[in-house]
VEXDREN-2710 file (C-alpha; in Angstrom, 1 decimal):
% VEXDREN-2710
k/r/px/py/pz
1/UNK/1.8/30.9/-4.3
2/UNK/0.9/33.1/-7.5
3/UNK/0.5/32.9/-11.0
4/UNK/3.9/32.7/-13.0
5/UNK/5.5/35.7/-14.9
6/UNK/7.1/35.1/-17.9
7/UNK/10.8/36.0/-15.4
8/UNK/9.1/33.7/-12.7
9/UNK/8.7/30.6/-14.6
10/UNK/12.3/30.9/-16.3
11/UNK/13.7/31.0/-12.9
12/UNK/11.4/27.9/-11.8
13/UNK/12.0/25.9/-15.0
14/UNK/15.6/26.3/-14.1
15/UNK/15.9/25.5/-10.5
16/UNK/14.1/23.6/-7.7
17/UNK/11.7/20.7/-7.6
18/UNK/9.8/20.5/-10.9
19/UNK/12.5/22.2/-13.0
20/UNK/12.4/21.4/-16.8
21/UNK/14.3/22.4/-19.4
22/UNK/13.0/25.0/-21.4
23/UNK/13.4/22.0/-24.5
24/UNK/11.8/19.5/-22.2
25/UNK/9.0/21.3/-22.1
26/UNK/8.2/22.3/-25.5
27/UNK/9.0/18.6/-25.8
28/UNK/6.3/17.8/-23.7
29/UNK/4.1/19.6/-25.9
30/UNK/5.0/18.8/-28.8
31/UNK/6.3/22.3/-30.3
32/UNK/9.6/23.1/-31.9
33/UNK/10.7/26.7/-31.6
34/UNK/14.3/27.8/-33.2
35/UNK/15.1/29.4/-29.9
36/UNK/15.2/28.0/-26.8
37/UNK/11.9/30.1/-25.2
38/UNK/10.1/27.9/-22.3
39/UNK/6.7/27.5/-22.5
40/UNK/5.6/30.3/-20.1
41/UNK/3.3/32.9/-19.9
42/UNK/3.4/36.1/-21.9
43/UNK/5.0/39.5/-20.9
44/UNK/1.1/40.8/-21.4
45/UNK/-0.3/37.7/-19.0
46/UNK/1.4/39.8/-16.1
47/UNK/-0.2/41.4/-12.5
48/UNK/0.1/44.7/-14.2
49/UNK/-1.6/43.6/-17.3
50/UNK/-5.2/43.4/-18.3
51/UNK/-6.4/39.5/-18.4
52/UNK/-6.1/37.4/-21.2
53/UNK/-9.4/36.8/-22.8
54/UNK/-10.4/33.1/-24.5
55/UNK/-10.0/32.7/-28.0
56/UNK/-13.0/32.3/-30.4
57/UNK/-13.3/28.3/-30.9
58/UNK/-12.7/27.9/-34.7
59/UNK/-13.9/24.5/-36.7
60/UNK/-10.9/22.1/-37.0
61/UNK/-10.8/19.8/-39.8
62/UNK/-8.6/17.6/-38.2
63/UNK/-9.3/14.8/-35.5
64/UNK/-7.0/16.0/-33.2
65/UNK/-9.0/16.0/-29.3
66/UNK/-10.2/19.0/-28.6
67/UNK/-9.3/20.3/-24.9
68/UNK/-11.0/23.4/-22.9
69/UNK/-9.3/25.6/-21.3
70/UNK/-11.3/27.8/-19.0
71/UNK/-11.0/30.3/-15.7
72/UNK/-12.8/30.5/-12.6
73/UNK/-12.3/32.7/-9.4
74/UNK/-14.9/30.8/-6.8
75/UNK/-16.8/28.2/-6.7
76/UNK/-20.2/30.3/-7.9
77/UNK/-22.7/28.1/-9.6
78/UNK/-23.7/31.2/-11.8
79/UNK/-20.7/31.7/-13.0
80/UNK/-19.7/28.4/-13.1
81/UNK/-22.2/27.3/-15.4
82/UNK/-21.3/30.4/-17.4
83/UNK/-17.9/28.9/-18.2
84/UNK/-18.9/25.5/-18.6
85/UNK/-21.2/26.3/-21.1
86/UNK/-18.7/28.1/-22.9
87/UNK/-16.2/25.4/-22.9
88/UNK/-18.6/22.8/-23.5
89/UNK/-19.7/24.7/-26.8
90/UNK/-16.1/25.2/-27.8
91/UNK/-16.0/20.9/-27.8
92/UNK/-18.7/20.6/-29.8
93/UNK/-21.6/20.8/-27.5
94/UNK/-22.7/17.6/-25.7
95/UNK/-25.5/16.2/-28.5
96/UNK/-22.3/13.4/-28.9
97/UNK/-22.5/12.9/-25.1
98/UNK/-25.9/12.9/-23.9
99/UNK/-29.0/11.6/-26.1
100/UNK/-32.4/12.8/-24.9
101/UNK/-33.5/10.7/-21.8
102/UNK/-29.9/9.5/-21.3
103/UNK/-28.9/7.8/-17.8
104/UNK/-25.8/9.9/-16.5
105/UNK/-23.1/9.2/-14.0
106/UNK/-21.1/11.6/-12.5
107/UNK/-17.6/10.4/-11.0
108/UNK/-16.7/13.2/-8.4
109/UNK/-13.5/13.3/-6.8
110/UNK/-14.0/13.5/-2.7
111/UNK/-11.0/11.4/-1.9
112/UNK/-12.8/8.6/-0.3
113/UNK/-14.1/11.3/1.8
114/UNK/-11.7/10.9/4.1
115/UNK/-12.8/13.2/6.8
116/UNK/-15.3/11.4/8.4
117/UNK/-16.7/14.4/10.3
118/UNK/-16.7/16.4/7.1
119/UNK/-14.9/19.2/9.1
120/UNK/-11.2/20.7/7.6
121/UNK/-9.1/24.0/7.5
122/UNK/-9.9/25.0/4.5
123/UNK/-13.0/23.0/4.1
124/UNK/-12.5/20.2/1.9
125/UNK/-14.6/20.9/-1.3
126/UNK/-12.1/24.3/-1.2
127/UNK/-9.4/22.3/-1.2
128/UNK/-9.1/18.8/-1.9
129/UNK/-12.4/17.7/-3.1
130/UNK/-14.7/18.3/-6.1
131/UNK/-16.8/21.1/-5.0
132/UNK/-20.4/20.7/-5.5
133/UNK/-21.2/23.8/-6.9
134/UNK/-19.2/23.1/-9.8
135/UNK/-21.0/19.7/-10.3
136/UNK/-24.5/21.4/-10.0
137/UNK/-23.7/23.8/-12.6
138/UNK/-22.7/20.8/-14.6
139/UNK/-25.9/19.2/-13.8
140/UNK/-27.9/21.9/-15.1
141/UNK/-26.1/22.2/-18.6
142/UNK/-27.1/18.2/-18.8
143/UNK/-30.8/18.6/-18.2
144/UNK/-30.9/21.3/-20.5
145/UNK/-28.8/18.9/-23.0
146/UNK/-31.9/16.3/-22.5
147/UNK/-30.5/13.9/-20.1
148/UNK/-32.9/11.7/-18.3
149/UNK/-31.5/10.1/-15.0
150/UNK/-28.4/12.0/-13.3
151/UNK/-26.3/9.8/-10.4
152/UNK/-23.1/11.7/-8.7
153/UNK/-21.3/8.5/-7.7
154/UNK/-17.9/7.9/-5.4
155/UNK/-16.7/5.5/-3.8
156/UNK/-16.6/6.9/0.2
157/UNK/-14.7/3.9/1.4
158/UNK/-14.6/3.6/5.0
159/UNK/-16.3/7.7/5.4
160/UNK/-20.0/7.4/6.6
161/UNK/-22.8/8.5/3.6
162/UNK/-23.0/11.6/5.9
163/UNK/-19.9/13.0/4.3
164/UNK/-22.1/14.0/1.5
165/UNK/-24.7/16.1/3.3
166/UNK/-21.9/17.4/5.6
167/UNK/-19.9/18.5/2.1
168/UNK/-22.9/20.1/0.7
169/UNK/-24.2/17.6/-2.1
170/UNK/-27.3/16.5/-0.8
171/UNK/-28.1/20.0/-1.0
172/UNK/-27.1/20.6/-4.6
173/UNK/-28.6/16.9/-5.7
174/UNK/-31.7/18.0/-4.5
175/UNK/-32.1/21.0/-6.3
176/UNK/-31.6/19.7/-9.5
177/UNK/-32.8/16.5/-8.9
178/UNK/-29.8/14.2/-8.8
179/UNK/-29.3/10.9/-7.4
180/UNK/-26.5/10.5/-4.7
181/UNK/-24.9/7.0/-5.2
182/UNK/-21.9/5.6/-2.7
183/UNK/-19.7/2.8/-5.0
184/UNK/-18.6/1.4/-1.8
185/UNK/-21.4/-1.0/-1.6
186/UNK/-23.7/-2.6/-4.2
187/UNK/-27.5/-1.4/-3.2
188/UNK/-29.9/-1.7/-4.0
189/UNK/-28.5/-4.7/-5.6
190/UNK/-27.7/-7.5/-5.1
191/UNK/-24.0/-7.8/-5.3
192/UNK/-21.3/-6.2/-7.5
193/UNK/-20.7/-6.4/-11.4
194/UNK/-18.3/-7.4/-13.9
195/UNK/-16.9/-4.8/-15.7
196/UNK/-14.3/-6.4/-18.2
197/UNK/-11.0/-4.2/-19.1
198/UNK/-10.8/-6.1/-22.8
199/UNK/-8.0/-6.9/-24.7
200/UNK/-4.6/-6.1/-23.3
201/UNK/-5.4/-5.8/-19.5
202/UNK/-2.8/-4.9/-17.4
203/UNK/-3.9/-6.3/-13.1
204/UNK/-7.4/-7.9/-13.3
205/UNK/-9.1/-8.9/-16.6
206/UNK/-12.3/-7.9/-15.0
207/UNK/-13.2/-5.5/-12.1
208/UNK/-16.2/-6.0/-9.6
209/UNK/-18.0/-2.4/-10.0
210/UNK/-20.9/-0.9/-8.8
211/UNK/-24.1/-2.1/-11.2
212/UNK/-24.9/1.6/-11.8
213/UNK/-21.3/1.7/-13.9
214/UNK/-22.4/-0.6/-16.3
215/UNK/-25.8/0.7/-17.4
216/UNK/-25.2/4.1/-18.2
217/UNK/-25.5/5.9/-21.1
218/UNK/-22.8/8.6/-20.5
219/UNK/-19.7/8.5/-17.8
220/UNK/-18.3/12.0/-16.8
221/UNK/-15.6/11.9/-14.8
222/UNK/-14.7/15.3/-12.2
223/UNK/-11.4/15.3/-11.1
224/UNK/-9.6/17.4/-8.9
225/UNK/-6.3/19.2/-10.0
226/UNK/-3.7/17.8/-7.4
227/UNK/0.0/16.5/-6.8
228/UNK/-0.3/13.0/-5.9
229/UNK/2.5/11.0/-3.9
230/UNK/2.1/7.7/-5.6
231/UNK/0.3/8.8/-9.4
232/UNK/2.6/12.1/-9.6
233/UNK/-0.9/13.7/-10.7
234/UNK/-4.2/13.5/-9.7
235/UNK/-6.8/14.3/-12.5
236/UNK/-9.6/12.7/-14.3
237/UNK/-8.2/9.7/-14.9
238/UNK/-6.3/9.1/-11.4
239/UNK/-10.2/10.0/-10.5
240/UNK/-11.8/6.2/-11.4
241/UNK/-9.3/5.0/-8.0
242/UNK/-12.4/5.6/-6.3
243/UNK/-14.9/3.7/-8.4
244/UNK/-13.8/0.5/-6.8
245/UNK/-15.5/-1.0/-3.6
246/UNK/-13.2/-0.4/-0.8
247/UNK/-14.6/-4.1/0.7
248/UNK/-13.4/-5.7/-2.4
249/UNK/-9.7/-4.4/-2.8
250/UNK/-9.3/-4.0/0.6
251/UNK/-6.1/-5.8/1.7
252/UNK/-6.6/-6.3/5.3
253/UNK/-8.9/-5.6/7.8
254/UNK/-8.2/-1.7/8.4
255/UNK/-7.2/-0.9/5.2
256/UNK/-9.3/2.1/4.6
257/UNK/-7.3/3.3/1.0
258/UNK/-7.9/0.0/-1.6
259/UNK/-4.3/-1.2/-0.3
260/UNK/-4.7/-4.6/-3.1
261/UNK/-4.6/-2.1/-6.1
262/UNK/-1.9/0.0/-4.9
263/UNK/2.2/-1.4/-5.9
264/UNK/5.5/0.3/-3.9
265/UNK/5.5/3.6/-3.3
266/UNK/9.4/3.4/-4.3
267/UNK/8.8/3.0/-7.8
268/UNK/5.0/2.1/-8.4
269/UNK/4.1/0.2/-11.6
270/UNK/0.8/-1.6/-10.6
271/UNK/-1.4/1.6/-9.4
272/UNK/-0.6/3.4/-12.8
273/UNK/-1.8/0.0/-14.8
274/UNK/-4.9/-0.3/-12.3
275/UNK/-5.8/3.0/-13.6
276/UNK/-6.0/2.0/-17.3
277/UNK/-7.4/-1.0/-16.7
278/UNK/-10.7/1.0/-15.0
279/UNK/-10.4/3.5/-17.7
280/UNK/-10.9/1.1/-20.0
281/UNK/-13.5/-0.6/-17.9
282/UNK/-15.0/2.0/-18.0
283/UNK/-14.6/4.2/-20.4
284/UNK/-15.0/8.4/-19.9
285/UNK/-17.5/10.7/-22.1
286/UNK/-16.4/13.5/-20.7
287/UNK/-13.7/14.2/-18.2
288/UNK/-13.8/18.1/-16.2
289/UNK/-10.6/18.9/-14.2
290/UNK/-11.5/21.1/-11.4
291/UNK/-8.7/23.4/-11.1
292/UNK/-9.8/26.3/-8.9
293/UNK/-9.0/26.0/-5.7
294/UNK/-7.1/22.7/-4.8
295/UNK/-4.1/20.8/-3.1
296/UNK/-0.4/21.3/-4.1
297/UNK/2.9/19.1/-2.6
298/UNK/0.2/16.5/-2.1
299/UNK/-3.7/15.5/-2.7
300/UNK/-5.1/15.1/0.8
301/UNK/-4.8/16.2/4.5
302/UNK/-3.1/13.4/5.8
303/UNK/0.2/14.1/3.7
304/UNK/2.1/16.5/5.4
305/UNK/3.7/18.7/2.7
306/UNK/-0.1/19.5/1.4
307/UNK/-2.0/22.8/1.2
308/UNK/-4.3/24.8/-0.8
309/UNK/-3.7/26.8/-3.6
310/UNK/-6.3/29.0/-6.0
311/UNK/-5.1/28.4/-9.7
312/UNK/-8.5/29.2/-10.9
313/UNK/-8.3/26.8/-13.9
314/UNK/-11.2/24.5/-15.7
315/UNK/-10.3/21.8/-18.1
316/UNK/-12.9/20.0/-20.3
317/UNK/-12.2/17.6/-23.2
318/UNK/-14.2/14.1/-24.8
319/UNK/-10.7/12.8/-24.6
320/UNK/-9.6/12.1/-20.9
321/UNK/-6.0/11.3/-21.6
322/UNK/-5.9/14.2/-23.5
323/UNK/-7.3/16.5/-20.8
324/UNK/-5.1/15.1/-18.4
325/UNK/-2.1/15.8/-20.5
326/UNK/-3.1/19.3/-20.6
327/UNK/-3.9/19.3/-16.9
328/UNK/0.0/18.2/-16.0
329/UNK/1.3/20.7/-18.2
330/UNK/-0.9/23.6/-17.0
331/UNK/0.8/22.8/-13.3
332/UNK/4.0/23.7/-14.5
333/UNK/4.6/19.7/-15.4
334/UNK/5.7/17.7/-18.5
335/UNK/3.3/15.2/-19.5
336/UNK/6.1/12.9/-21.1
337/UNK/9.0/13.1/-17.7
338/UNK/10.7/10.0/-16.9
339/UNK/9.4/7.9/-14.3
340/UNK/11.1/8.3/-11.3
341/UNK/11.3/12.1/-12.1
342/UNK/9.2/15.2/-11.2
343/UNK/6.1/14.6/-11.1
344/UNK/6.3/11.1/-11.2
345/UNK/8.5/10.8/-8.4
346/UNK/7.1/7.5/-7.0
347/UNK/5.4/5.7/-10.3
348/UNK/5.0/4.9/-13.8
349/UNK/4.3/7.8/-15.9
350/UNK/0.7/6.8/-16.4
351/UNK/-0.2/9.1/-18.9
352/UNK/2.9/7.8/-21.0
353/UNK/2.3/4.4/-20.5
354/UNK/-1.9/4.7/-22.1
355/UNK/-0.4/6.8/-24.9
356/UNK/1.7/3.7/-25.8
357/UNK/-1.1/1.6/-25.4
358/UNK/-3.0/3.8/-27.9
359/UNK/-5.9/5.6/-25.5
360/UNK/-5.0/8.8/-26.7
361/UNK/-2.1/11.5/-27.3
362/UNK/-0.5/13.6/-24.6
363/UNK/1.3/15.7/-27.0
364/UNK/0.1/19.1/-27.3
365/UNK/0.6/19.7/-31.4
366/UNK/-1.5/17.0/-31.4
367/UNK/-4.4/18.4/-29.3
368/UNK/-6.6/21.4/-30.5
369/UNK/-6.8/24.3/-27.6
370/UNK/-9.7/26.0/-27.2
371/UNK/-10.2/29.3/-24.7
372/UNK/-8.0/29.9/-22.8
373/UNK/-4.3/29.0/-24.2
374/UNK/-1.9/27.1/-21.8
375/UNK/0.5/30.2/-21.1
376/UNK/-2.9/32.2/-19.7
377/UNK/-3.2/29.6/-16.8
378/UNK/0.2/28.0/-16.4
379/UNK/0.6/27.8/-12.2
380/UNK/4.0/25.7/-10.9
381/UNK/2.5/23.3/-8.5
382/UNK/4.8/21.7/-5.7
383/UNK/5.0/18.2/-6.5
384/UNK/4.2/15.3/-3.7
385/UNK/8.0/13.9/-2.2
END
């Protein structure tokens, strides 16, 4: 699959699974135009054209979320830090996020790590996982930012801890001196927490979390850019699924995939509020989308209409609903659709249903683009049946 030309995505946005309306979209983002133009990318963003290059950040005056946009080709820690650091700067810098001596978590997305034997074609971390180059580069922009303690935390359900020295994060925790915690069980204490969702929870008043989640400082969340057969889309939000202990919301004895949080895949309502319930719980600093190489027509191995693609997009914003609203619209999506249509084929329009409950905005006139504009990276993802 490639990037979209301008002819391309007029010919997508008009037929097949994921059409939208060209006024749908600009819907979506919250842009009037007096002629009906889809949001698209330029006749100059084109194979035979030179690259667009980001924008210069300007100061905004406003208090509208600022989201990066940013491009990567590989997963090279060098360059990858590179661009973080740009879009990191563009938000402001991270003197908000991280005070000096700060204890850090780091959600990653590894799916549970659901490959016990680590082994896939492409290798996971190329394709449905968070790769940990990307988090390493991330870990050394943090430590140069004056953070103290750094933990890179998931929940591996029923995978063995091996996953993460067989997906190359023990390697990149111990060069920059990260600690590698699995949510799935409480050590080295005792039992679980209470983390309370506050006013206005939606499933469970409180969740039984890790300890680790309620004493830091700063919560970054890594998700992975992906179609999703129950959320619609997978991103940093969809990401806190996996900060719950599979042996707690487990439903029966082989449930290996939190069964107890998930509703019915025919028109899910209870997944989408579990996921603002632990977003509230607890809250995101930052939220990173990992966009390079990742998973379309589904988010992991075991769905059959899955496979890789190379987008090479970054997203970065203090704002996750935000991000995430930029994220769906980036893959060729509109962050508003009706549930029960593309990409919400199977669920509640999550990202809908927290703007209504006042976490944020997913309209883009409303959100403050920096970098990269949304017409440089726009890639038409196949959505999960």
């Amino acid at each position: 699959m490639k990037k979209l030309t301008r002819r391309d995505f007029l010919k997508v946005s008009m037929t097949g699974v994921g059409a939208l309306a060209m006024e749908q979209v600009l819907a979506a983002c919250g842009q009037a135009t007096p002629s009906p133009v889809p949001l698209a990318p330029t006749e100059t963003n084109t194979p035979e054209a030179p690259a667009a290059t980001p924008a210069t950040p300007t100061a905004t005056p406003d208090a509208r979320p600022i989201v990066a946009i940013g491009k990567a080709d590989r997963y090279d820690q060098t360059q990858l830090r590179a661009e973080l650091e740009r879009m990191l700067q563009s938000l402001g810098g991270l003197a908000d996020v991280i005070r000096p001596g700060a204890k850090v978590g780091i959600k990653v997305n590894m799916t549970g790590a659901y490959y016990q034997d680590g082994v896939t074609s492409p290798p996971a971390t190329e394709w449905f996982a968070v790769n940990p180059a990307l988090v390493g580069a991330l870990c050394e922009l943090l430590i140069d930012a004056g953070a103290g303690q750094i933990s890179v935390v998931e929940g591996l359900g029923a995978a063995k801890p091996a996953v993460f020295d067989l997906w190359g994060y023990t390697d990149m925790a111990t060069r920059v001196g990260a600690d590698l915690v699995d949510l799935s069980y409480p050590d080295p204490y005792s039992d679980f927490a209470d983390a309370p969702v506050g006013p206005g929870w939606f499933i469970h008043e409180t969740y039984k979390l890790h300890p680790i989640l309620t004493e830091l400082d700063a919560f970054i969340s890594i998700g992975k850019m992906k179609s999703h057969s129950f959320a619609g889309v997978t991103l940093s939000m969809k990401n806190l699924m996996g900060i719950t202990p599979l042996s707690v919301y487990k439903k029966y004895p082989g449930d290996t995939w939190r069964q107890s949080l998930h509703g019915d895949r025919q028109m899910d309502t209870r997944m989408p509020r579990v996921l603002l319930d632990l977003n509230r719980a607890r809250p995101i600093h930052l939220a990173l989308v990992d966009g390079i190489w990742t998973s379309e027509g589904g988010a992991d191995p075991w769905e059959p209409d899955a496979s890789q693609v190379k987008p090479g997009i970054l997203l970065a914003g203090k704002s996750q609903l935000a991000t995430d609203a930029v994220g769906a619209t980036v893959m060729g999506f509109n962050p508003v659709a009706p549930s029960g249509s593309v990409p919400f084929l199977h669920s509640e329009n999550y990202l809908a249903l927290a703007q209504e409950i006042g976490m944020g905005t997913i309209k883009l006139d409303e959100i403050n683009l920096t970098g990269y504009q949304v017409q440089d990276v726009l890639y038409q993802f196949k959505p999960a049946p």
